[in-house]
BAFI-481403 format. One record per residue (C-alpha): residue in one letter; x, y, z. Coordinates in steps of 0.2 Angstrom, whole numbers, padded with zeros to 4 digits, always signed. Layout:
! residues N
AXYZ
...
This chain:
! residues 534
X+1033+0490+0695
X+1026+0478+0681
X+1023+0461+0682
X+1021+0449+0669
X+1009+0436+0669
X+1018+0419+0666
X+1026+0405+0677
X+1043+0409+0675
X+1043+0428+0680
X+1034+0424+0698
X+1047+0427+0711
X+1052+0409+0720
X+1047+0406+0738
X+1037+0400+0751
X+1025+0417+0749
X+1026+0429+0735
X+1013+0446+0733
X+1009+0452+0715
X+1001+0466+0710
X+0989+0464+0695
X+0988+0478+0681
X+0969+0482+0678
X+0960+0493+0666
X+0964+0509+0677
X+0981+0503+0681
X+0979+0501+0700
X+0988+0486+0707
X+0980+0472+0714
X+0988+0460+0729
X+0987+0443+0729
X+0996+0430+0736
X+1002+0413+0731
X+1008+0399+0742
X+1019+0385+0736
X+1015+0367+0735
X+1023+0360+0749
X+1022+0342+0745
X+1036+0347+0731
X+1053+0343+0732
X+1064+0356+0742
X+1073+0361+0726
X+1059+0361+0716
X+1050+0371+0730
X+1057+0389+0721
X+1056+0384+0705
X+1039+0375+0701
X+1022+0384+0703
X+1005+0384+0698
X+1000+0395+0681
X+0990+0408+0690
X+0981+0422+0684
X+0984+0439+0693
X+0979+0452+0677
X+0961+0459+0674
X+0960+0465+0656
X+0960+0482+0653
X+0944+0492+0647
X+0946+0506+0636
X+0926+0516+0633
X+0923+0534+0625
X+0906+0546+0625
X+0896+0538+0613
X+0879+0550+0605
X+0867+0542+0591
X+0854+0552+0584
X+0837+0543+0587
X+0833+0532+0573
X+0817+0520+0578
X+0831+0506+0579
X+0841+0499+0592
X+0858+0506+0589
X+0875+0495+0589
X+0887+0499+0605
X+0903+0502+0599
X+0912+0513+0610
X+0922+0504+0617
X+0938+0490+0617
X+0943+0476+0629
X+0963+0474+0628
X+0974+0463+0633
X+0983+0472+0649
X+1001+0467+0643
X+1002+0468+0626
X+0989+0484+0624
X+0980+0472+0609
X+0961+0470+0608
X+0955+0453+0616
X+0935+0457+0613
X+0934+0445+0600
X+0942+0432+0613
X+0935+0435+0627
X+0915+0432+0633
X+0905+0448+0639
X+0890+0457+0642
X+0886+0475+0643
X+0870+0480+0654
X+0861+0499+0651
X+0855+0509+0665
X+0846+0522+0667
X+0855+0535+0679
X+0873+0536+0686
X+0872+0524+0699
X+0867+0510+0690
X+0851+0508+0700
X+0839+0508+0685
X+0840+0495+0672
X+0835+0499+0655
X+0824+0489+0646
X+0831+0493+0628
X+0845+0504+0621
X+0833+0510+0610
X+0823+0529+0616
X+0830+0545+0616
X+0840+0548+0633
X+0856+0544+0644
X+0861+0527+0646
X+0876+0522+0658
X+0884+0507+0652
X+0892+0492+0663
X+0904+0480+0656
X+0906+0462+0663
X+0920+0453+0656
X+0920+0432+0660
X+0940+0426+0664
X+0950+0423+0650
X+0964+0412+0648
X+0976+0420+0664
X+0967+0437+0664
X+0953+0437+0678
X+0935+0441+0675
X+0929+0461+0680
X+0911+0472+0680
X+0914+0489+0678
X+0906+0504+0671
X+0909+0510+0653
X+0908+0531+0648
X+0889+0537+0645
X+0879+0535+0630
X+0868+0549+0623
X+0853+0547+0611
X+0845+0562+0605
X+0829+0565+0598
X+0824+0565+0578
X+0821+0579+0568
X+0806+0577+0561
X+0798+0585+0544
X+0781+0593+0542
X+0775+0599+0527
X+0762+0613+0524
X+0754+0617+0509
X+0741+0631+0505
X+0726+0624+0507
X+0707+0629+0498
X+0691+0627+0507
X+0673+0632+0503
X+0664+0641+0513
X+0652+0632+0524
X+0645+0644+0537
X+0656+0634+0552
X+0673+0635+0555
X+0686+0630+0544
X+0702+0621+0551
X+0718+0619+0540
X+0723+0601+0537
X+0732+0601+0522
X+0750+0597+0532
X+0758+0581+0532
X+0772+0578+0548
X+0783+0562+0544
X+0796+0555+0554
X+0806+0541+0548
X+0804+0530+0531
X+0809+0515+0527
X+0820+0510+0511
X+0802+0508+0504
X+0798+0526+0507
X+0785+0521+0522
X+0786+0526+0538
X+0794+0514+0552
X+0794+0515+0570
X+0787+0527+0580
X+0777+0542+0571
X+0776+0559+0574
X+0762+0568+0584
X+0748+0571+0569
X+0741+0587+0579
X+0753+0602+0579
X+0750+0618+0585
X+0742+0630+0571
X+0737+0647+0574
X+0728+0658+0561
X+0731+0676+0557
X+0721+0688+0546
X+0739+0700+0540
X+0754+0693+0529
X+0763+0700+0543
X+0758+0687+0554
X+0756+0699+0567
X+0736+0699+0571
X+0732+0680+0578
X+0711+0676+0576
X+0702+0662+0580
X+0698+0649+0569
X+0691+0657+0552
X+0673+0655+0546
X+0670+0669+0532
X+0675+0670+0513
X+0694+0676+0514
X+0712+0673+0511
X+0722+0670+0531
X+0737+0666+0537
X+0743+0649+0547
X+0755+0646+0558
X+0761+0626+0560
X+0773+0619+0572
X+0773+0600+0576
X+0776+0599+0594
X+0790+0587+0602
X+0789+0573+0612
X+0798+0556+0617
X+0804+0553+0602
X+0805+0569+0590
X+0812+0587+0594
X+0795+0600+0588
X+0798+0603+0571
X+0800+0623+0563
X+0789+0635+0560
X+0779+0631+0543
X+0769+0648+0535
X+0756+0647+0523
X+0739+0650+0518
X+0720+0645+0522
X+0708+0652+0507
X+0691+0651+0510
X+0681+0652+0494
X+0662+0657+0492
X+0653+0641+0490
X+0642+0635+0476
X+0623+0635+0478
X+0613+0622+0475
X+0599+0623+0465
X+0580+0614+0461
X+0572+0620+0447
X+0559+0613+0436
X+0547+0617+0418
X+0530+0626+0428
X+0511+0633+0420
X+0503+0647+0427
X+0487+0650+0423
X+0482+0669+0416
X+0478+0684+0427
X+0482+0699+0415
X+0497+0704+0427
X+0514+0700+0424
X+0517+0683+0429
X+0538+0681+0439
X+0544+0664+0437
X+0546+0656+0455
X+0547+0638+0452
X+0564+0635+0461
X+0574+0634+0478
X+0589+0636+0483
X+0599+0628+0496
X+0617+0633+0504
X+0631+0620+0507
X+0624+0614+0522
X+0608+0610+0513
X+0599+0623+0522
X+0584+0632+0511
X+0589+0650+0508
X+0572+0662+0509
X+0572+0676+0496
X+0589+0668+0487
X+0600+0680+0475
X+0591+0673+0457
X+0590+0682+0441
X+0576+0677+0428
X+0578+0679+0412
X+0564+0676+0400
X+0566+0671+0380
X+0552+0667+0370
X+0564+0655+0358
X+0571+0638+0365
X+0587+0645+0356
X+0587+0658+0371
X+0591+0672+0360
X+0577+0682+0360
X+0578+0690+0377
X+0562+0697+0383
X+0562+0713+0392
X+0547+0712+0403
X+0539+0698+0413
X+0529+0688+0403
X+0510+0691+0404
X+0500+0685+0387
X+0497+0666+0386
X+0509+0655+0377
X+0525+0646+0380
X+0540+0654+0387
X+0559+0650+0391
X+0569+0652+0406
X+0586+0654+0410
X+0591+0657+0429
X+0607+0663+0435
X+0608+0665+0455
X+0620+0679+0456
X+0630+0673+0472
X+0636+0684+0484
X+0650+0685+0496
X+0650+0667+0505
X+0642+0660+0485
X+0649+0660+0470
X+0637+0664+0453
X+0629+0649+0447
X+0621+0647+0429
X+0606+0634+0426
X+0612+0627+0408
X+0596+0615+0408
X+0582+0623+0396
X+0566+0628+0408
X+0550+0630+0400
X+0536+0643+0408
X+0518+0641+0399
X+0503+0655+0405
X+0489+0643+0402
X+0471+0649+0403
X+0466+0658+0420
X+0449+0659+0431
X+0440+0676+0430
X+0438+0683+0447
X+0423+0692+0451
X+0420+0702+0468
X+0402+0707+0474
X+0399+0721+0485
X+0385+0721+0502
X+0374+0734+0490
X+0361+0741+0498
X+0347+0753+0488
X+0331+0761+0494
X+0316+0755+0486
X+0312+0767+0471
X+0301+0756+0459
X+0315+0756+0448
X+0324+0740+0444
X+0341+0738+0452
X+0358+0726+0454
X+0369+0724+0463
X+0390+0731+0462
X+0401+0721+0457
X+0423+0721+0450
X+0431+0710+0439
X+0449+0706+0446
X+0456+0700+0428
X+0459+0714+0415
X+0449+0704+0403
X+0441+0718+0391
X+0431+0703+0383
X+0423+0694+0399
X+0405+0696+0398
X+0394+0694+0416
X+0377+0684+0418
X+0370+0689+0432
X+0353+0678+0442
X+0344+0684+0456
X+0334+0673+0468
X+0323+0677+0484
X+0331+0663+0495
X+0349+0659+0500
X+0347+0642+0492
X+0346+0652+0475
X+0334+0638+0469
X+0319+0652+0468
X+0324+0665+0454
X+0314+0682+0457
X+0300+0684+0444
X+0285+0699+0443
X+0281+0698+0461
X+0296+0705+0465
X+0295+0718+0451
X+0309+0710+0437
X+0306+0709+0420
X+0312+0692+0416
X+0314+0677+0427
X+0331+0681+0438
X+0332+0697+0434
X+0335+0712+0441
X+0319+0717+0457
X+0311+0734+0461
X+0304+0726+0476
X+0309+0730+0493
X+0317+0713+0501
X+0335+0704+0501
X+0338+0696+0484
X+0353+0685+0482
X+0364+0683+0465
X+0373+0671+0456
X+0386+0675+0444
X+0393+0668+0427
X+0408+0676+0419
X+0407+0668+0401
X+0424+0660+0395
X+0436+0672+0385
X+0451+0669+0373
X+0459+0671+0391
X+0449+0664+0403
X+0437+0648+0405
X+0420+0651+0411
X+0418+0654+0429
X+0403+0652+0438
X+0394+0652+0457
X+0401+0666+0462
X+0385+0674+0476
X+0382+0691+0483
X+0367+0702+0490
X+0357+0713+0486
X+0344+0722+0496
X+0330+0736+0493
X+0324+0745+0507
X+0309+0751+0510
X+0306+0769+0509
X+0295+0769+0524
X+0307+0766+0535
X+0294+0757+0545
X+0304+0751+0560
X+0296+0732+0557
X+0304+0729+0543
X+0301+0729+0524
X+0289+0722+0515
X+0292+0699+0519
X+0308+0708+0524
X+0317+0691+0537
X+0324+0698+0553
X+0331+0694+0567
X+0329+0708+0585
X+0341+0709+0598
X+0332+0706+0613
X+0326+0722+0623
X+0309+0719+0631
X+0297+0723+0615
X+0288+0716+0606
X+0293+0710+0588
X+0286+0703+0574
X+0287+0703+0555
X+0273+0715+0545
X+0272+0719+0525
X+0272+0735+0522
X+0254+0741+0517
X+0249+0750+0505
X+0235+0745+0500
X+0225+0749+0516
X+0219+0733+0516
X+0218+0728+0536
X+0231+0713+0537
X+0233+0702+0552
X+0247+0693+0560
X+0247+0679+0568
X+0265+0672+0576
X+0267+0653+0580
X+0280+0645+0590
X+0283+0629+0577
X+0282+0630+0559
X+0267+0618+0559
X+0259+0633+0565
X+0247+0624+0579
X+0256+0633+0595
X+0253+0651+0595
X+0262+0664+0606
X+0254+0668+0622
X+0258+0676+0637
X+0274+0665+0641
X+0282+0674+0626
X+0277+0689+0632
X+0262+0692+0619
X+0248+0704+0625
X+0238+0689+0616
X+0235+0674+0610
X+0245+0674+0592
X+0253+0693+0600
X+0271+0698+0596
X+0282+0690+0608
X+0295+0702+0617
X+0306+0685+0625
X+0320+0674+0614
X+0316+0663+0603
X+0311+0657+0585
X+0295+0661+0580
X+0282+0656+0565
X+0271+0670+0558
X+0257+0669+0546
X+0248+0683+0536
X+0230+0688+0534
X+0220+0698+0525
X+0199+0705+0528
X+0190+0700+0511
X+0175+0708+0505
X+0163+0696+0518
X+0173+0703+0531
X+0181+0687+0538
X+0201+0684+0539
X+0209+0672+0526
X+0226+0666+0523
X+0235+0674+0513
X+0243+0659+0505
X+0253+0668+0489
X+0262+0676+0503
X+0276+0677+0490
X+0275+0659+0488
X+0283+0653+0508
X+0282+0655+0526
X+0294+0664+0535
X+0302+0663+0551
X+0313+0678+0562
X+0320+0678+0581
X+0324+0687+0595
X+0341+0684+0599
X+0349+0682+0619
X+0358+0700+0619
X+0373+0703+0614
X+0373+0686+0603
X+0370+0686+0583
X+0364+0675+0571
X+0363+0673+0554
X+0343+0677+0549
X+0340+0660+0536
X+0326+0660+0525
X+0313+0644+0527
X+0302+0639+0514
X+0294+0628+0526
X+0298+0613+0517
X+0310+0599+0523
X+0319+0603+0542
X+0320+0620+0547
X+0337+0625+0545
X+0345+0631+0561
């Protein structure tokens, strides 16, 4: 049965029952009671306008693909029940989303990825009454979203090396930049060293050509993006280099250039770098020289670090000049020790520079001061020259300047003549230091004369305290066996047999010790004037 929804097709009387066409076409019951302050005859005929139809709902699945953007809900139609027409531009309504089936879960936005369940409420309309009722579901999938990956170039730096050169890119504008929620900017990469793809390493650090994997993962928004293979090169790196103009002074050997450093990417200095030298002796650089250079004047430079590996060949363009400027002669003395002979003698010494032309002054001096140059008493035949006398002589040294080398001065060494004797107290005013052992010790000049000499050994070199017993002298003035520094003086029997001074006792005093045992010292000379060294 179908009812239509104006006065004049309700059936008359005092109760009617209707059934009301809804959007699912299940009747509805409603009764209507007449007026009953009408007329009798009017009773049947006359009723109130009342409305008895909902309006019919007609939805369908609806799927959007994800766009950023709220989408427009058109799946669906309100029609008039009777006349099957669309009312929804008539009527007043509202749609609300929720989450799940039951409509428990409102959502705050048609707008993320998901399913949404739609539910319609339609206010009354003319003689149509007002409904809420649920609408078919509504899908809206994930973007697709685009990366791109490009090969990328990376020098190498000793650390690892991470490939960036990708960009991932959701949606754009009309502008061409991106609206609404972005992609993720960190998608999965894994490196391998074979075309193949076959052989996954860790990220790579050495010079080399590998292969990468990117995948952008998915999320809320965005379904993960495909598989993108390219590749990662890492290329030696360049070096970086310091250089500068250097002098040298002249030795008579081949002299390298080594006025640079070298420093890798990370600015770290590299010992013993990969460096070629190559010497010109024009600024032109034409005129290659084949050994190192070695003669004084002014050379050219040009310097090539030949890389390696992780460093790529590197050329110095800037012109370096290398000048060899006059050197310093080196001259080494040797300990010489000779026996006394009565012949005059030197001591041995090397030159260090091949310098054919370098000429050697030699000056001799009895005291380590070297302010008293040896002179007949000590058997040389000019002032500072070579001795035949036994003693210790020290030399100075004076290398005279050459076309190679200035003039070079000061250097010292020593020379000693030993008596031939072999007199256990020494040589003749010979300074000397004993080791303690429980003897007595002295100094004594050797004798050949056989004129009767006598010491006599002081405890301060004013001579006015004498040795005694307490030194462990036999006697007064005695050789002393205990530590210590002691003063002698010399003696000699003239012709009125009395002792007198002998005060040309080659021009000083002298002074000797016995030493703590096992210590050492360094025996210094006195000339008795000023403080006593010690």
């Amino acid at each position: 049965m179908r009812y239509l929804h104006n006065s004049k097709r309700i059936i008359a009387g005092v109760m009617a029952v209707f059934m009301l066409a809804t959007s699912v076409n299940m009747p509805v019951i409603q009764t209507v009671k007449a007026d009953e302050t009408t007329q009798e005859n009017e009773a049947a005929t006359k009723t109130s306008a009342i409305s008895i139809y909902s309006p019919r709902v007609k939805s369908y699945y609806q799927g959007y693909d994800y766009t950023g953007e709220t989408p427009l809900h058109h799946g669906y139609n309100i029609l008039d029940p009777v006349t099957g027409k669309s009312i929804m531009n008539k009527v007043n309504y509202s749609i609300k989303y929720y989450l799940d089936k039951d409509h428990t879960i409102e959502a705050e936005a048609l707008k993320m990825p998901g399913s949404y369940y739609p539910v319609i409420t339609i206010e009354p309309y003319g003689d149509l009454i007002g409904i809420t009722e649920p609408m078919n579901h509504i899908d809206i999938k994930k973007a697709s979203q685009t990366l791109n990956a490009r090969p990328q170039v990376s020098d190498y730096t000793g650390k690892k090396i991470s490939y960036t050169n990708y960009d991932v890119i959701g949606f754009l504008g009309e502008d061409g930049e991106p609206f609404g929620p972005q992609p993720r900017k960190n998608p999965i990469i894994t490196y391998y060293s074979d075309e193949n793809y076959t052989n996954a390493i860790s990220t790579p650090v050495d010079v080399g050509t590998y292969y990468v994997e990117v995948m952008n993962r998915t999320d809320k928004v965005y379904f993960a993006s495909e598989k993108y293979r390219t590749t990662l090169t890492i290329s030696p790196a360049d070096l970086v280099v310091e250089c500068s103009d250097k002098e040298v002074r002249w030795t008579g050997n081949p002299i390298p250039y080594k006025n640079y450093k070298v420093y890798d990417s990370n600015g770290r200095l590299i010992s013993n770098p990969p460096v070629k030298v190559e010497y010109f002796t024009d600024e032109a650089r034409t005129d290659k020289m084949e050994e190192i250079p070695k003669d004084l004047g002014t050379y050219y430079i040009r310097l090539t670090c030949t890389g390696s590996l992780r460093y790529k060949n590197k050329v110095i363009p800037d012109l370096i000049t290398y000048t060899i400027v006059k050197g310093y002669q080196r001259l080494d003395f040797e300990y010489t020790e000779v026996v006394y002979d009565g012949l005059p003698h030197g001591i041995n010494y090397s030159l260090l520079r091949d310098d054919p032309n370098a000429e050697v002054t030699l000056v001799y001096y009895i005291d380590t001061e070297r302010s008293m140059k040896t002179s007949e008493h000590e058997g040389a035949s000019v002032e500072g020259g070579e001795p035949t006398a036994p003693g210790f002589y020290y030399v100075n040294a004076i290398v005279g300047a050459t076309e190679n080398c200035t003039r070079t001065s000061n250097k010292t060494g020593v020379l000693r003549i030993k008596s031939a004797t072999n007199d256990p107290r020494e040589d003749y005013c010979y300074l000397c230091g004993y080791n303690y052992d429980g003897l007595p010790h002295g100094i004594f000049i050797n004798n050949e004369s056989e004129i009767e000499l006598k010491e006599v050994v002081y405890l301060d070199e004013e001579h006015t305290i004498m040795t005694g017993p307490e030194n462990g002298a036999e006697y007064e003035g005695g050789y002393p066996t205990e530590p210590g520094w002691y003063f002698p003086r010399l003696y000699r029997l003239n012709d009125d047999g009395e002792y007198e001074e002998i005060v040309d006792w080659r021009g000083k005093a002298y002074m000797y010790e016995i030493r703590h045992f096992p210590y050492t010292h360094i025996i210094i000379p006195w000339n008795g004037q000023g403080d006593m060294p010690m």
